[in-house]
C-alpha positions in Angstrom: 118.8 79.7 100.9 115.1 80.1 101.8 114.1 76.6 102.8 115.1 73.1 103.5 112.8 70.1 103.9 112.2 66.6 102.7 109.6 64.5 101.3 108.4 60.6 100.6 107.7 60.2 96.9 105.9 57.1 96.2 108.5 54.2 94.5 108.2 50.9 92.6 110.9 48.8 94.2 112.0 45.4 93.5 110.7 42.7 95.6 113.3 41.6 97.0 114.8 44.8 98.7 111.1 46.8 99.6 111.5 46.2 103.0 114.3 48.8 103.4 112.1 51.5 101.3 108.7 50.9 103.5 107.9 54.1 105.8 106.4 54.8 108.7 103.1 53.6 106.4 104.1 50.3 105.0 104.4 52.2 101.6 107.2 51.9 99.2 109.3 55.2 99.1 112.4 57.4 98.3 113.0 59.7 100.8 113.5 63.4 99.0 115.7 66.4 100.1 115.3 69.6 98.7 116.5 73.0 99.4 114.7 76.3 97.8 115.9 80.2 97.3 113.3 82.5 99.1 112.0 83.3 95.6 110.7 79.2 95.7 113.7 78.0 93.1 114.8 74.9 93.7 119.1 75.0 94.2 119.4 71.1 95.4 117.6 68.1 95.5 118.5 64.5 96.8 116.7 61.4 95.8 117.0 58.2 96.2 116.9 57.4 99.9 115.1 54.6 101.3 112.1 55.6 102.5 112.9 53.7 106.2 115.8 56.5 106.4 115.8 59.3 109.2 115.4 63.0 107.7 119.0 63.2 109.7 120.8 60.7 107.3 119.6 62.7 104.2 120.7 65.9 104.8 124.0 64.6 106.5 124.6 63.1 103.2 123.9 65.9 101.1 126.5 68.1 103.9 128.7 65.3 103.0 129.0 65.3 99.5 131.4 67.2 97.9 129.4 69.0 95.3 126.6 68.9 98.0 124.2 70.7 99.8 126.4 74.1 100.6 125.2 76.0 104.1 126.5 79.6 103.6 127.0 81.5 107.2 124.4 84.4 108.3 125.9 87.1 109.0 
C-alpha cells in the first residue's frame, strides 16, 4: 500500500437528514476513504460517510469490514 487518506466530496442530501452530513464548513458532504499502491492505483475506497464523521470512524470501518480495507505487516 502506498497511501491512505480521506476526503469531503460535496453531496446533495435530503432536507431532512443534512444536518448529520454538514462539516466543519456548514457544507453538505460524504466523507471519502481511499487507499493507493505507490504507483498511485487506487486498491479501496469508502464512501458514503457523513460528512460530520471523524477521519477515525472511517477507516475503523473500512478495518472492520470483512472484505475491507486489508493492512499487510512491514516486514
Amino acid at each position: 500500500m502506498g497511501a491512505i487518506d480521506g476526503t469531503h466530496v460535496p453531496a446533495n442530501i435530503p432536507v431532512k437528514i443534512q444536518g448529520k452530513f454538514r462539516g466543519r464548513k456548514e457544507e453538505t458532504t460524504q466523507n471519502v476513504l481511499a487507499a493507493i499502491t505507490f504507483d498511485l492505483k487506487f486498491i479501496y475506497v469508502l464512501d458514503g460517510w457523513k460528512g460530520s464523521a471523524h477521519d477515525s470512524q472511517v477507516l475503523g470501518d473500512a478495518l472492520s469490514i470483512p472484505s475491507g480495507l486489508k493492512i499487510s505487516e512491514c516486514i
